[in-house]
C-alpha positions in Angstrom: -48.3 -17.6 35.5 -48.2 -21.0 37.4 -44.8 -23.3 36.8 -44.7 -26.9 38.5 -41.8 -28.6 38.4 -41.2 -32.2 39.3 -38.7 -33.3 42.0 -35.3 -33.5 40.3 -31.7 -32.5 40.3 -31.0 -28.5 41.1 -29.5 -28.6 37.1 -32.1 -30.2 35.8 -34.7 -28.4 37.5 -33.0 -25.1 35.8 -33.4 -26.4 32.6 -36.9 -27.5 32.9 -38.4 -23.9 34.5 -35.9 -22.1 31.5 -37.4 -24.2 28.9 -40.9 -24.3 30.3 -41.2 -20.6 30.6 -39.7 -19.7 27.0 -42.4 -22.0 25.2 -45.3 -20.4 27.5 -44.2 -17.1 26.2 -44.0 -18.3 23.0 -47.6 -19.6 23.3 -49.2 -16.4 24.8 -47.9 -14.3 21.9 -44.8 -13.0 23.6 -42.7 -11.3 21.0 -39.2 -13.2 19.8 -36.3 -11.3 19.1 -35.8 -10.0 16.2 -33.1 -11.2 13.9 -30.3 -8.8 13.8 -30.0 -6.6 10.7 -27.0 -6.6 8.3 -24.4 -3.8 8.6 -23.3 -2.0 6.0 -20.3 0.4 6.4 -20.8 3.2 3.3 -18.0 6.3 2.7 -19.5 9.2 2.2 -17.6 12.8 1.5 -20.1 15.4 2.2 -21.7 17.7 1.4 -20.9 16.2 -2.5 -24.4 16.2 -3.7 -23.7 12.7 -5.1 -24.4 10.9 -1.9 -27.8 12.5 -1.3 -29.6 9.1 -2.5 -28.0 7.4 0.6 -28.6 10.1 2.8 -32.2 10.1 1.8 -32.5 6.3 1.4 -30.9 6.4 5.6 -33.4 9.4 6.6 -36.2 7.7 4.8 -36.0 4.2 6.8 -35.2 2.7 3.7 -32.3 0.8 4.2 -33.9 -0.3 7.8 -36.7 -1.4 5.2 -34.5 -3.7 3.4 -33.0 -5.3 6.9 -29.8 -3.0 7.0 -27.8 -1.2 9.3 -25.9 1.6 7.4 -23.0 2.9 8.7 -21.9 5.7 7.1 -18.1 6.3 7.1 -16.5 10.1 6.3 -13.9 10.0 3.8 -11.8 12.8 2.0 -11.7 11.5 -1.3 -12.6 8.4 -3.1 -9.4 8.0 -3.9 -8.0 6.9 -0.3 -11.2 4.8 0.1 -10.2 2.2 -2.7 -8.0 0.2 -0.4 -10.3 -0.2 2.4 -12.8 -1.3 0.0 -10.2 -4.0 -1.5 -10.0 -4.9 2.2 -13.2 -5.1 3.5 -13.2 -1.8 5.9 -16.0 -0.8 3.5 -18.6 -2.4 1.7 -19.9 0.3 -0.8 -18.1 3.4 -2.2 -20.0 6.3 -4.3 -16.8 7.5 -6.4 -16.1 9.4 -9.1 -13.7 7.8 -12.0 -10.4 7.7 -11.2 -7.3 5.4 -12.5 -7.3 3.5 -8.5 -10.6 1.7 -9.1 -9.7 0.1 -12.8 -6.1 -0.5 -11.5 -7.5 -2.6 -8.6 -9.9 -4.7 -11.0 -6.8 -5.3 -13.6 -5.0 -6.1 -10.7 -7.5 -9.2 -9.6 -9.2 -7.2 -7.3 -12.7 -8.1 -6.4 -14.7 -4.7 -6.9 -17.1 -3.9 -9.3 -19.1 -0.7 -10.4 -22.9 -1.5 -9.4 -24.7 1.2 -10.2 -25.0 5.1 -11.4 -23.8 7.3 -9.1 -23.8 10.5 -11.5 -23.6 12.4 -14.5 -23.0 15.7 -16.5 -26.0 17.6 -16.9 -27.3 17.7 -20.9 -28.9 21.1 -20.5 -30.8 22.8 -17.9 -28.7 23.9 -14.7 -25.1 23.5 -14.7 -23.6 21.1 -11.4 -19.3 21.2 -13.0 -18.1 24.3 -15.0 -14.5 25.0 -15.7 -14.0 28.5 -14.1 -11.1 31.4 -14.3 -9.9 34.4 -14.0 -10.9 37.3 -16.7 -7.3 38.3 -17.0 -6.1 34.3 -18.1 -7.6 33.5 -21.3 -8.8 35.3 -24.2 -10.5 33.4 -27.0 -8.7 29.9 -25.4 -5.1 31.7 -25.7 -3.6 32.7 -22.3 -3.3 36.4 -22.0 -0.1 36.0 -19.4 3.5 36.1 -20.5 3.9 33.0 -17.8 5.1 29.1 -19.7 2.0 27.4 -18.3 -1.3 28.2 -16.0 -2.4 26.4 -13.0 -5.4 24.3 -12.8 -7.2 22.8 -9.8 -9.1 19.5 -10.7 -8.4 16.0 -9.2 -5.4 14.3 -11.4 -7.0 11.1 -13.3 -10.4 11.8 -12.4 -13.0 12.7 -14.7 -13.1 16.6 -13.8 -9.5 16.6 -15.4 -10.8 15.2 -18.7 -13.6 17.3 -18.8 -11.1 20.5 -18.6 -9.0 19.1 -20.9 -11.8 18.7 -23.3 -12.9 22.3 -22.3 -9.6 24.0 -22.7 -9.3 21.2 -26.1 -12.2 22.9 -27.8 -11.3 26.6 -27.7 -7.4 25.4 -29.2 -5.6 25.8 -25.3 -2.4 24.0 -25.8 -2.4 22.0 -23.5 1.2 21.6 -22.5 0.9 25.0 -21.3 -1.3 23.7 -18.4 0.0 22.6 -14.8 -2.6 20.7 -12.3 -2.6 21.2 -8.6 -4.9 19.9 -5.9 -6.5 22.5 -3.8 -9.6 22.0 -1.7 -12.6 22.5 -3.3 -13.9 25.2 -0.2 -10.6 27.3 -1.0 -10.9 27.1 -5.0 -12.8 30.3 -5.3 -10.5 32.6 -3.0 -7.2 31.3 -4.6 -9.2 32.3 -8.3 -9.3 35.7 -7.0 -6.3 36.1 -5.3 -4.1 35.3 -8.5 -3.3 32.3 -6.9 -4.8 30.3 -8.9 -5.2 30.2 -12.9 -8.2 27.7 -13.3 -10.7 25.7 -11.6 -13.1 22.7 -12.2 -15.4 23.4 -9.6 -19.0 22.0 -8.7 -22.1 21.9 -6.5 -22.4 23.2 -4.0 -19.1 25.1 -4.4 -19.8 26.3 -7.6 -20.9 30.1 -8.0 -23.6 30.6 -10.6 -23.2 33.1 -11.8 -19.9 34.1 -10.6 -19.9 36.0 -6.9 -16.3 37.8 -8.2 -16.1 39.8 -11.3 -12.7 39.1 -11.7 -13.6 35.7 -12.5 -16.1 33.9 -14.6 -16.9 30.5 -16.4 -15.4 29.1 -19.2 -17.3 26.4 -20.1 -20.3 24.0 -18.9 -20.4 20.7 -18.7 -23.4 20.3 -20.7 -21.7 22.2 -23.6 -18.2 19.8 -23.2 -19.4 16.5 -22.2 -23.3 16.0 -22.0 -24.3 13.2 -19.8 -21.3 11.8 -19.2 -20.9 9.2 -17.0 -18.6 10.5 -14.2 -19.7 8.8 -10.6 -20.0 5.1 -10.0 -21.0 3.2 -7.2 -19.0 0.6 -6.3 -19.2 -2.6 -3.9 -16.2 -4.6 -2.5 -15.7 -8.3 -2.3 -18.0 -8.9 0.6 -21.1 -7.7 -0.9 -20.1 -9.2 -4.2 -19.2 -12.9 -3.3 -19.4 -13.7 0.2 -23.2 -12.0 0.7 -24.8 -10.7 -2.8 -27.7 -11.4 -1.4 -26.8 -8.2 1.1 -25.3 -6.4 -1.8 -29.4 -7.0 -3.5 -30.9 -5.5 -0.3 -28.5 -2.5 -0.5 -29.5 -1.7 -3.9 -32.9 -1.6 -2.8 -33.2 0.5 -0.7 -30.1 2.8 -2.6 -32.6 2.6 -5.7 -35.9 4.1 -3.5 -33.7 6.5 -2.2 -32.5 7.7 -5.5 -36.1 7.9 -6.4 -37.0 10.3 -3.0 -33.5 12.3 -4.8 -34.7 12.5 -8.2 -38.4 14.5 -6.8 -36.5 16.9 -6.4 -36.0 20.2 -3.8 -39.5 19.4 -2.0 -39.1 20.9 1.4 -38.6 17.4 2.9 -35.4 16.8 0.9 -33.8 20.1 1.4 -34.5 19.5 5.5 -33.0 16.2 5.3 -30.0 17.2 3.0 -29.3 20.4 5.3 -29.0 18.4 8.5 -26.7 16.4 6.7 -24.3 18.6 4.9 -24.7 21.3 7.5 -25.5 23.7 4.4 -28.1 26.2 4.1 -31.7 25.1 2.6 -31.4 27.7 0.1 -28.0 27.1 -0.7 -29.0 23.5 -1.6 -32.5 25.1 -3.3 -30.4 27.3 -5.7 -27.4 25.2 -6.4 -27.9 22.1 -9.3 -27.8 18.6 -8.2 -26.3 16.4 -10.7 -28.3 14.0 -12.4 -28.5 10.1 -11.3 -30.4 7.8 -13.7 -33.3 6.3 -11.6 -32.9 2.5 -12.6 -29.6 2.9 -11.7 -27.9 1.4 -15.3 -24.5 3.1 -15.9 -23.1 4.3 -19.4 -20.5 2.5 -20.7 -19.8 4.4 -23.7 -18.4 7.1 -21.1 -16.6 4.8 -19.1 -14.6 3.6 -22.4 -13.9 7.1 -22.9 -12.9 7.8 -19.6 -10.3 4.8 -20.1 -9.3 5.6 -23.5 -8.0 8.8 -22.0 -6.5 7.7 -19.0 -4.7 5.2 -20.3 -3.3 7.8 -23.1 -2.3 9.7 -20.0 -0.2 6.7 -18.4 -2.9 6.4 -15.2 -4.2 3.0 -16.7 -2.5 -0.1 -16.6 -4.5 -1.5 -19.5 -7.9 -1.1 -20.4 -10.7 -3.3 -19.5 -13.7 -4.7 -21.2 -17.4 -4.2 -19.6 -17.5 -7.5 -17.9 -14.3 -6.7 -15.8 -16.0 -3.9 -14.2 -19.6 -4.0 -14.2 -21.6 -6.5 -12.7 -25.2 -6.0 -13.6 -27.2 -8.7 -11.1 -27.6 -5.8 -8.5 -29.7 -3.2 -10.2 -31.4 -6.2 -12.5 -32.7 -7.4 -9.1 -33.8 -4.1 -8.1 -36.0 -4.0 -11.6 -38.0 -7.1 -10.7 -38.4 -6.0 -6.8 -40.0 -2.7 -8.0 -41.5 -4.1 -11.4 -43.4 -7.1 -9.1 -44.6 -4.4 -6.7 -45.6 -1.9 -9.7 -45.8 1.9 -9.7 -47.6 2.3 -6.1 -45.8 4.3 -3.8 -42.6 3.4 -6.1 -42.2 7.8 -6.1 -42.5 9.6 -9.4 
């Protein structure tokens, strides 16, 4: 390629050649830029089986798809994510209920539940079962001589209400009942130590049936609380004011990659899921993933429940109507994206 330039100034000769050769390369085809994509910072706590729609929807290209760059961001518990959400560290959080998140929205705070990130099953395989040792309770009454028993659940979070509910329905008193935090890897061996009294434990931890014989499962929850509502996800202010139109293009690609989730353990998912959660194929091939409800519409019937409970409890400051917490416009846009392009290679 040929460029004349016409006697000038050394500066304006610059500009000239610059100019000339972009628009020649522009007119032969050569390729622009392209415009930079979107980040979005996600907290994941794997190997929860919960976040497998965003770990598929990443592996899948799907949020590349939609214009994004996911950052996924490993966090311990949903619980110490709430703040950097309020701030605007994250942008989206998969959590399970818990008195921080309706707190922060009666407090002012701009977050909002978007979408299903969960649920109990209603029959079939069981992801959450209440688990203890044989030598603690006999028809619901403790067998020990000891004032109160020890439970391991998250305090305020829906795996305590569904042991209450558990230990409610076969007549455990339950001011006899003391609840500690232990991690969910170390549950098991403190069961059968004598460490530990009871345990709300799930996927992938949970042992079905029971590996011990000194310990076994109390109750599903399938046969406590069917389908209940009992993971959320949840954006922050940036996604929900400043760029919805981001927060649109999120759900997206969250939505195809709840629909790559919900075919199930084909031999792509489990490779993809392993690599993830560092856990064994068949680990993840015999264990139960929790339902997630493919349009991504949440209950609110369980999340009333949830906050009728808490605030009973004393981990609410009040409790909120619908249109504090959920904000609808996220998964009503995904409907029309995947309702315009119909049922072709929309996944089963």
């Amino acid at each position: 390629m040929n460029l004349r330039f016409e006697p000038r100034s050394r500066g304006g000769l610059a500009c000239v050649a610059l100019a000339t050769f972009v628009a020649s390369l522009l007119a032969c085809g050569g390729a622009a830029r392209e415009a930079p994509r979107a980040k979005v910072r996600v907290a994941v706590m794997l190997p929860y089986l919960t976040y497998a729609p965003i770990v598929l929807a990443q592996e899948g290209g799907d949020f590349e798809a939609q214009g994004l760059d996911v950052e996924f961001v490993s966090m311990r518990s949903s619980t110490g994510a709430v703040p950097l959400l309020i701030s605007g560290d994250l942008d989206v959080l998969p959590a399970y209920l818990g008195p921080g998140l309706f707190n922060a929205i009666a407090r002012g705070q701009d977050v909002r539940f978007v979408a299903d990130g969960g649920r109990f099953a209603t029959d079939g395989c069981t992801h959450l079962a209440l688990i203890g040792r044989v030598d603690v309770l006999q028809d619901g009454q403790p067998v020990s001589s000891r004032h109160d028993l020890s439970l391991s659940a998250r305090a305020g979070q829906s795996s305590e209400l569904f042991a209450e509910r558990a230990l409610e329905q076969a007549g455990f008193p339950l001011d006899r009942l003391r609840t500690v935090a232990i991690p969910n890897e170390a549950e098991l061996a403190a069961l059968e130590k004598g460490a530990l009294d009871l345990a709300v434990m799930g996927s992938p931890w949970l042992p079905l049936p029971p590996t011990s014989t000194g310990v076994r499962i109390l109750a599903r929850e399938q046969d406590v609380l069917p389908g209940f509502q009992s993971t959320v996800l949840v954006y922050g202010p940036r996604l929900l004011e400043r760029e919805p139109e981001v927060g649109k293009q999120f759900m997206v690609a969250y939505l195809e990659g709840l629909r790559r989730y919900n075919r199930g353990k084909t031999r792509e998912n489990l490779e993809v899921l392993s690599r993830a959660t560092g856990l064994d194929p068949g680990l993840l091939e015999r264990t139960c993933w929790p339902p997630i409800g493919e349009d991504g519409r949440i209950d609110p019937g369980s999340i009333q429940e949830y906050q009728v409970w808490a605030a009973r409890k004393g981990y609410l400051d009040q409790l909120l109507p619908e249109r504090r917490w959920w904000d609808p416009r996220f998964v009503d846009h995904a409907a029309r994206i995947f309702g315009s392009a119909g049922t072709e290679g929309s996944g089963p």
